[in-house]
N, C-alpha and C positions, 0 to 999 in steps of 0.2 A: 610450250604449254599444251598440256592435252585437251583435246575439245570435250566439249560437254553435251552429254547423247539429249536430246529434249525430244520427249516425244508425246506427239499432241494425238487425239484422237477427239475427234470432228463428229458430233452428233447431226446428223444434217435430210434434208428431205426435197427431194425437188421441184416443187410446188413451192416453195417455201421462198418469195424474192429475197426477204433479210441473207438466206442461206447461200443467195449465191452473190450479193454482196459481200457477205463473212468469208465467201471463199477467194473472190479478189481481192479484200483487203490483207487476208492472212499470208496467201503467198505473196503479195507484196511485199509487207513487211518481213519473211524469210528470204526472199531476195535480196532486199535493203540490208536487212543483217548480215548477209552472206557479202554480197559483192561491194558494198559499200562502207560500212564497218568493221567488215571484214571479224566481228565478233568469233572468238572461239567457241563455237558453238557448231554440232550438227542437227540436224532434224531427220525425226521418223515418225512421216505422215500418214493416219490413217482413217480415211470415212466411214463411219456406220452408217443403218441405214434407221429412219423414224418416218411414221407416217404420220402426217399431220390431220388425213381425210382418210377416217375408219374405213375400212371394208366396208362392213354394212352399209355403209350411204353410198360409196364408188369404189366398183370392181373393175376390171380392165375390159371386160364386156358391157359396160353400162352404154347408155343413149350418152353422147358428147354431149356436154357442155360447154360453151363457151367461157373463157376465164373471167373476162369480164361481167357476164353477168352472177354467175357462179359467187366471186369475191361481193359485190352487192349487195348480192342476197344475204352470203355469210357475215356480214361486220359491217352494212348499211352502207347506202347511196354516200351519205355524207364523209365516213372515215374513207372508202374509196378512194374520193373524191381527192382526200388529204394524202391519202397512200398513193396517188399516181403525182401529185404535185413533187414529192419528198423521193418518189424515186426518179424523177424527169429530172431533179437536179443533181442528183448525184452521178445520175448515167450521163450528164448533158457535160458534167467537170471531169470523169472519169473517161469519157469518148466509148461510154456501153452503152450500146443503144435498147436497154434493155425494157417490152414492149408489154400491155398485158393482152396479146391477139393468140390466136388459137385457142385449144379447147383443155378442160380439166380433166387430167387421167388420173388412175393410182397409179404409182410409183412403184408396184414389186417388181414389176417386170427390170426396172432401170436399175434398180437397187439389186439384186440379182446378179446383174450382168456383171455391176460395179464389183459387189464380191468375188465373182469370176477372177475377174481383172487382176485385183489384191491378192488371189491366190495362186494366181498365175506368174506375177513380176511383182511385187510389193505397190508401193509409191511409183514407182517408175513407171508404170499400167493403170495405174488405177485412177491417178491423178490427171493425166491427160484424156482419161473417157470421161472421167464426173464432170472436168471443164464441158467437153464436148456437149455433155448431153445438158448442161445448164445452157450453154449457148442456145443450142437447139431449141430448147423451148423457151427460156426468159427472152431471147432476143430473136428466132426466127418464126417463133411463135406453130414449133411441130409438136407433132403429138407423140409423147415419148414413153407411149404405151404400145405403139405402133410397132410391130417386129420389124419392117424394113427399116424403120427410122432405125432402130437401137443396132440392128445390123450393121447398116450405112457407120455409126458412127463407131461401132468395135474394128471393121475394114478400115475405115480411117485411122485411126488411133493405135493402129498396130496390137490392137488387142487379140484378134483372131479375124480369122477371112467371113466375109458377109455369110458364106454356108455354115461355115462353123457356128457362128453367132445365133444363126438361124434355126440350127440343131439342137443348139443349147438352149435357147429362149423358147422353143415348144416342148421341152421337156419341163420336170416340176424339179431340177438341181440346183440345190440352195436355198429353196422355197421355203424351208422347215426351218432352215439356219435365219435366212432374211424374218421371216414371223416371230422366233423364237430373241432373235435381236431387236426386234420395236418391242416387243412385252417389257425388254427384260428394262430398256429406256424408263418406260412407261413405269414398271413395276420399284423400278431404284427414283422415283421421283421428279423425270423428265416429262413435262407438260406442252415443253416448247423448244423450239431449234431456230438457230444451232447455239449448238452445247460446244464447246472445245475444254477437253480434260488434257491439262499439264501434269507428265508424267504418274497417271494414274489419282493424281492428290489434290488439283486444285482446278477450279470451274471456271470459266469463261463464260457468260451468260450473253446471247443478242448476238447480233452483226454490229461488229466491234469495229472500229476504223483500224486502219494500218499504225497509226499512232500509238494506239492504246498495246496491240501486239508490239511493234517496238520497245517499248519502254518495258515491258514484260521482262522481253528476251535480256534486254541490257542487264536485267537486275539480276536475272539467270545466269547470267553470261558473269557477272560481279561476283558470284555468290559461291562459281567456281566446278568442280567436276564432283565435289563429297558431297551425301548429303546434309541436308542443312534446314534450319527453320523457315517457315513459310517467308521470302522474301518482298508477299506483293500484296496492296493493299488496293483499296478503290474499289475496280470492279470484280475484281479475283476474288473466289471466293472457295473455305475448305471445302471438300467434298467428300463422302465413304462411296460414290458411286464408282463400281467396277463395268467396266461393258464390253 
């Protein structure tokens, strides 16, 4: 039986904690697919980039902000309040110790790099620096607007050597491309992340458990390599958005 190509594209921002829960649970559940069910299926994974905090209010030169208070100010003491409960238990059953310490940057810089990445090696590159740099900040709590940070974690991740990294994140390549990608989000109807679009046609809305992607994939996986009518219901939903 031939596999069935599924290719997801991940609206996503790194600020964004839902987003980087939506991106553990997602490769969970392709893992679970792959090694477990061993589903005929492959995957072709790819991140876009969204900014959740306009330019205008924070640039990569701005005064830090701490996240903490930053998020308070933005959606109140009280939902906070609720928002660190609901992720303290998901990181505390997941083993992420994911934290809200350090400070709030924009996101081009990292968004940037990640495109690099994706242009350089697909999924294979790109995937291991987005984990990285969500680590980095949801759970080490650095500043990943920081050029050594983003550096440090491209030399890590086999994306390119910390000079190189370094070369390229003071230049403006892919600045136009990264900008011209959060409009176009923005402009086809995305107000919020993460978005995950199956194969061009159908939306994923939220930081979705690994469940909710499993049962996805099964029905894809059912429904076979032609195409075919929408086979998902619940939280899937049709989409004309192209990105």
């Amino acid at each position: 039986m031939s596999n069935r190509l599924v290719k997801l594209t991940v609206i996503t921002d790194f600020v964004c904690v839902n987003c980087c829960i939506g991106h553990h649970e997602l490769v969970n559940a392709i893992n679970y697919c792959k090694d477990t069910l061993q589903l005929p299926l492959s995957f072709e994974l790819e991140h876009v980039p969204f900014r959740l905090i306009s330019p205008a209010c924070i640039t990569e030169t701005s005064p830090k902000v701490e996240r903490s208070v930053f998020l308070a100010n933005q959606i109140g003491k009280e939902k906070f309040t609720k928002l660190q409960a609901v992720i303290a238990k998901w990181g505390e059953e997941k083993g992420i110790p994911i934290s809200f310490r350090g400070v709030v940057s924009q996101t081009t810089r990292a968004h940037r790099l990640c495109q690099k990445a994706f242009q350089m090696g697909g999924q294979n590159l790109q995937i291991p620096l987005l984990s990285a740099i969500f680590k980095a900040h949801m759970e080490e709590g650095k500043d990943i607007a920081d050029f050594g940070v983003l550096a440090d974690l491209a030399e890590k991740t086999g994306v390119m050597s910390s000079q190189e990294a370094l070369k390229f994140l003071e230049s403006d390549e892919l600045e136009k491309e990264v900008n011209e990608m959060c409009e176009s989000a923005r402009s086809g109807g995305i107000t919020g992340v993460p978005m995950t679009i199956i194969d061009g046609k159908w939306a994923v809305s939220g930081g979705q458990s690994s469940d909710v992607f499993i049962q996805i994939f099964k029905k894809l996986a059912a429904a076979g390599v032609h195409s075919a009518p929408s086979p998902f219901s619940g939280p899937v939903m049709e989409t004309g958005i192209i990105v």
